[in-house]
N, C-alpha and C positions, 0 to 999 in steps of 0.2 A: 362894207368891208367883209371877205370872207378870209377865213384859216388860207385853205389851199391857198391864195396867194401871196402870206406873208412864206410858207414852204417853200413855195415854187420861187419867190423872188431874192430869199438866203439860199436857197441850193445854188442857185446862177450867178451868188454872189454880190447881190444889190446890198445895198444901206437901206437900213429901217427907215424911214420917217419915226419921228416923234409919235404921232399917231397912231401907227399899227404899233410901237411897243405900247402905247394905254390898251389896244383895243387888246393886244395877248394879255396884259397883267389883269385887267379887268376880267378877262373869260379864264385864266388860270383859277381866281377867285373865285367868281361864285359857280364856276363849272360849267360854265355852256362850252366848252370846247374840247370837245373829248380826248382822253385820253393818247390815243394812239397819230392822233394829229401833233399833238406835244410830243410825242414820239419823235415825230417825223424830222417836226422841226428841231429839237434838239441833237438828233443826229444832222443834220445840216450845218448849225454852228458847230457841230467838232469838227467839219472835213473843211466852213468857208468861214467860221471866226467869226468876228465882230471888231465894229473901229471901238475907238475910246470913246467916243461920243453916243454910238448905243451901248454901251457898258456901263457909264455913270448915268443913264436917265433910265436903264433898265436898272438898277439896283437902286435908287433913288425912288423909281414906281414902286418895288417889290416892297422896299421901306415902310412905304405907306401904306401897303395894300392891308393890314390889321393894325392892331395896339402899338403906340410908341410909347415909350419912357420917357418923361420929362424927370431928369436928374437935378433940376436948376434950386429946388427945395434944399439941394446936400450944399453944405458950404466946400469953397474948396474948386479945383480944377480936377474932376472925372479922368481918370486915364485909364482906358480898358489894355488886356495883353491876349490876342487871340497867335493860336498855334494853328499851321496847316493840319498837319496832324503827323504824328512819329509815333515809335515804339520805345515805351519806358519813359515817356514827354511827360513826366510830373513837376514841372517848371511851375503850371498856379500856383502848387501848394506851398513851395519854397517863396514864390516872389511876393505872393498877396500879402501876408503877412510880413516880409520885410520891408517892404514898400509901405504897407500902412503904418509901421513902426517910422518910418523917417517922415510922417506928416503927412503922407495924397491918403484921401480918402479911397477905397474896395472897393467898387459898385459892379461887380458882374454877375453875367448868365452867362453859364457855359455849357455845352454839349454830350450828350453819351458819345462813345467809341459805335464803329461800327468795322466789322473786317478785320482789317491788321492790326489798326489803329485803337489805342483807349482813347476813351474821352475822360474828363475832368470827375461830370457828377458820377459818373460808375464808382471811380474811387474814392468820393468824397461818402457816397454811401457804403462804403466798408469801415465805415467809421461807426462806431453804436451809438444807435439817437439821434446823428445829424441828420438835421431837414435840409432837404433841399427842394422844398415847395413853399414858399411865405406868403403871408398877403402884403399885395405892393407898401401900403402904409408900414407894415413891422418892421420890411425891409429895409425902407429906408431910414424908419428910427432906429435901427442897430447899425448902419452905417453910419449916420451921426453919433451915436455915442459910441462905440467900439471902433470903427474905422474902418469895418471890414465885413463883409459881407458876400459868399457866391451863393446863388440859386440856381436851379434849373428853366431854360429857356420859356414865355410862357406859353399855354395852348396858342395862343391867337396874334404870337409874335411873330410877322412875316408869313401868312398860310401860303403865299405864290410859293416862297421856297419851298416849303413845305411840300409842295403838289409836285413842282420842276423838281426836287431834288431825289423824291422817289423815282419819279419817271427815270431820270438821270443811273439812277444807281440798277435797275434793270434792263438798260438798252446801251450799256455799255459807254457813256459819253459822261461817267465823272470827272473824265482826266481832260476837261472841256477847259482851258486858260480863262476865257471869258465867262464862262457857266460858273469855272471855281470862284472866281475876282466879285462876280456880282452876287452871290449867294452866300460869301464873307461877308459883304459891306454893306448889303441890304440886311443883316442881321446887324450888325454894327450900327449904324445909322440910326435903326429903330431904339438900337438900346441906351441913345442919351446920352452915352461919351465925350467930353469935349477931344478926343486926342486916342489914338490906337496906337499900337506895340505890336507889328503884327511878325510874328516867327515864322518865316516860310523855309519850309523844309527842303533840303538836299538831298537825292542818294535815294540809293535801293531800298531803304524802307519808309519812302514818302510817295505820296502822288505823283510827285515830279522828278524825273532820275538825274535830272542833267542839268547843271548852274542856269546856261542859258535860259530852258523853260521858265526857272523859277526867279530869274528877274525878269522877266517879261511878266510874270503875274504878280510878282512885287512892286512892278512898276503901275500897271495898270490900278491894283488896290489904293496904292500913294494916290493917284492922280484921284479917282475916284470920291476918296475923303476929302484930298484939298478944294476940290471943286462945289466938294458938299459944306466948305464951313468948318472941317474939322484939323485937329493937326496930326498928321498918319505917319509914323517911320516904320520901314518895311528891316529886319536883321537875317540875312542868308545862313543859315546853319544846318552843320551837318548832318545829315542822318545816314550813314555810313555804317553805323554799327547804332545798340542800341544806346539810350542817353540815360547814362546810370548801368546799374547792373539787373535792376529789379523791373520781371514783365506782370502784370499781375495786382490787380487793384490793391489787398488788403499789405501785400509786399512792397509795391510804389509809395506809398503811406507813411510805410518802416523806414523808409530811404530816405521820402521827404524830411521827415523828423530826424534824421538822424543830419542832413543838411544844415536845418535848420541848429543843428546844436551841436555845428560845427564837424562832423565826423562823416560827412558825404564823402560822396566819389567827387574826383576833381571835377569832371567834363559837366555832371549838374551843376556844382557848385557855380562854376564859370558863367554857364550860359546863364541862370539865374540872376548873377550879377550884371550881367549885359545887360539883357534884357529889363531888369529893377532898374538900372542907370537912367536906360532911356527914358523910362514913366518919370523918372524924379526930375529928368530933363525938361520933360514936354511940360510937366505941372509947375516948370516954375522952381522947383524945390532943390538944385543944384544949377550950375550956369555950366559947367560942364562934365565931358564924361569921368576925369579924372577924379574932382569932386566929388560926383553922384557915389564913383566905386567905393572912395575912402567912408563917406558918409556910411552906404551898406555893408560893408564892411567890418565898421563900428558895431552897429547892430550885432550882426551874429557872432560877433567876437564877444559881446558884451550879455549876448542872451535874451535882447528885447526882442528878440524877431520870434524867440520859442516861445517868449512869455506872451506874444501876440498872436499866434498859435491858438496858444490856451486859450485867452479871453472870446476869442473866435470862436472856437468849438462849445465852449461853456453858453456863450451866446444864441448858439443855432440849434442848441440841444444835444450836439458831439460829447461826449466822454474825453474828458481833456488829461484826464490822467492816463490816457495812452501814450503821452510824452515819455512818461517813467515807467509806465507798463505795455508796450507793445504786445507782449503774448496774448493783451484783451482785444485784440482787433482780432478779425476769423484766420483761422488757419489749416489746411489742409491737413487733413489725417495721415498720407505718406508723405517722404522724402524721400528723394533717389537721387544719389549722385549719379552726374553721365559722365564717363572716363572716354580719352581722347585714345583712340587707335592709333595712332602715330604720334611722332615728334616734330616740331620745329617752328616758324614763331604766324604769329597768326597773323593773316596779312588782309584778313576779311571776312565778315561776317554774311550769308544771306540774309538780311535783317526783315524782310518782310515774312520771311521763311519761320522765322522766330516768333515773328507776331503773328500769325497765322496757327503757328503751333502754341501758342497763348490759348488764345481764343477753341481751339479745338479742346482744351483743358477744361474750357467751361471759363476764361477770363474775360471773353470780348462774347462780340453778338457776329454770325455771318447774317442772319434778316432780325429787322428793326425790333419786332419784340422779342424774340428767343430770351430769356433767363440768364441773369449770370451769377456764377458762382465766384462769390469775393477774394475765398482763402485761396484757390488755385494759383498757378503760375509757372515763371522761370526767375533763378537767380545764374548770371553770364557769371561767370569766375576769372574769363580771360576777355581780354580786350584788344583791339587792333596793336601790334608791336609787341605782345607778352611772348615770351619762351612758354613752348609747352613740352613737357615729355609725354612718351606713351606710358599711358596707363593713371597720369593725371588728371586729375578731377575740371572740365573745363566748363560745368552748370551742375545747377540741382534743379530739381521738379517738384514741384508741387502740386501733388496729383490726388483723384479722390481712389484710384485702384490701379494694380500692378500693372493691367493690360493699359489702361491710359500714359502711364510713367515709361512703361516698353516704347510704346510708339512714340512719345515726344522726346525720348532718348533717342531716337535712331533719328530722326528730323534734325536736331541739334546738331550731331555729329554729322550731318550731310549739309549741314549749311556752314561746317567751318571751314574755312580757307586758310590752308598751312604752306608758309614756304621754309625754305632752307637758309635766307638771310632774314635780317630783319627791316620790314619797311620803313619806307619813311612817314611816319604818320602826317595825317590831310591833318588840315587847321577846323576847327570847330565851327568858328565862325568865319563865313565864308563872303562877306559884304554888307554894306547897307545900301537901303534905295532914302533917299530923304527929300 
């Protein structure tokens, strides 16, 4: 079997065999198949796709190709919550802890940001002290006693994705359905979850702009998991504007805890609950959604969910007295309010525009190692449907000097969208695939 013809026979549109996907997961692996052939072929699946059938035994292969986690040591039913990826998505930090507060045991690995996008351990490391590298055994005894437990993904978990999804993010084929679907769930798969939560994002600050695209990759993930054994629900949610007010690791943190102890912005709050319901669903730990909400609910109404916070952070080396002391997480040296040039209500945000001018701040990474700087950021002051006048304050920045706060001031204000009525606000969540 050679490369050129598994290229040659997805560019014309054939069906893998079974076969040639071992024969590519095998040479993605240990490298016999060079780079620029991976190339080829991954621009081929963006223009000819894949059925469902090489999509659940190509991420099933990829699965296997390093380390898997056997979870079966934790008592309890495992429910993981993976996010496509959005801007101001700090839903773990809110859900992990409320969720292990109603009884499912934590066991996850989560990912950095890359581009627009945060990832979880970026912000988990603007925390002082938190690990986010354990040895598998620590981990898992702090998920038995504590409940709760994220890490960072490990070296040797899944290396196919690893290979595919660099290649992917420089020949322009991320926005691949089936590339995305397999390269979630062979990460999933490996990591020993009996059950996934998976948030697939909507809207102009996601991968996917358009409902359509992202059930059709919500569907394909569902199928995927169930095929594999596990029990997967896919929740459609907006990314329209950003989720919360706060862009910017050590700022997301501030937000989550502030959720956590009740005084979030609704649209977190919300989606948080959603998505907790589902896990309490899938474990077993509620019989339905109405149940699951009142049960979480409880929780942060009652302050177990922050005192589960605490014990968490206290546990992974985190400074847990940032609950009551926020000003000890990093924080940028300026602040600039950005004032709105005009009046009238906001009908839209560029939201990639926004994560994009994060990340320029020094929030995010545009290539894989770049540095990131924790205290930077944005805080949105207005939200889709607010009244704005001219001359009000519609973000602040958090920036490390005047020339960086100038220019993510002028991006801000180019990515707002004002009309003269007021819109009808879009629904947050926007489906499930089950």
């Amino acid at each position: 079997m050679r490369m050129i013809e598994l290229i040659s026979r997805k560019r014309d549109g054939y069906e893998h065999t079974t076969e040639e996907l071992d024969y590519l997961v095998r040479g993605i692996t240990d490298g016999s198949i060079p780079d620029y052939q991976l190339a080829a072929w991954c621009m081929a699946v963006y223009f000819q796709g894949m059925t469902p059938r090489e999509a659940r035994h190509l991420a099933r292969k990829m699965a296997a190709s390093g380390d898997q986690i056997d979870l079966s040591s934790i008592p309890g039913v495992k429910i993981d919550k993976h996010s496509t990826g959005g801007v101001g998505d700090k839903t773990s930090l809110v859900v992990a802890p409320m969720v292990a507060a109603a009884g499912v045991p934590v066991c996850k690995m989560s990912g950095r940001g890359l581009g627009h996008t945060g990832g979880t351990i970026d912000k988990l490391e603007a925390i002082p002290g938190y690990r986010t590298e354990l040895p598998i055994a620590e981990f898992f005894q702090q998920v038995r006693t504590v409940g709760i437990g994220i890490v960072g993904q490990s070296g040797n978990l899944v290396p196919a994705d690893q290979q595919l999804y660099a290649l992917r993010d420089v020949t322009g084929t991320v926005e691949s359905i089936p590339l995305i679907a397999t390269s979630i769930m062979s990460k999933k798969l490996a990591s020993g979850a009996d059950g996934f939560v998976l948030d697939v994002k909507v809207g102009n600050g996601a991968f996917l702009n358009t409902q359509q695209e992202a059930e059709r990759l919500a569907e394909l993930m569902v199928a995927i998991g169930k095929r594999a054994g596990r029990q997967p629900v896919a929740v459609l949610s907006s990314m329209e504007q950003p989720l919360g007010r706060a862009i910017g690791n050590a700022l997301e943190v501030r937000e989550a805890i502030a959720t956590l102890a009740g005084e979030g912005p609704a649209d977190l709050k919300e989606l948080s609950l959603v998505l907790g319901a589902q896990m309490l669903i899938l474990a077993g730990a509620a019989a339905d959604e109405e149940t699951a909400r009142r049960k979480l609910e409880a929780i942060l109404t009652s302050g177990q969910a922050l005192r589960f916070f605490e014990k968490w952070m206290e546990a992974q080396g985190g400074d847990p007295s940032i609950t009551s002391h926020p000003e000890r997480l990093p924080t940028a040296t300026l602040v600039r309010k950005v004032l709105s040039n005009a009046g009238g209500y906001v009908s839209g945000w560029d939201t990639e525009a926004l994560g994009l001018t994060a990340m320029r701040l020094g929030a995010g990474r545009e290539r894989k190692n770049d540095p990131i700087d924790h205290g930077v950021g944005l805080i949105i002051e207005k939200k889709i449907g607010d009244r704005v006048v001219a001359g009000e304050a519609i973000a602040q920045v958090y920036a490390r000097s005047e020339e960086q706060a100038v220019r993510a001031a002028q991006a801000i204000r180019s990515a707002l969208r004002l009309s003269p009525l007021p819109p009808t606000p879009a629904p947050l969540i926007l489906g499930y695939i089950i």
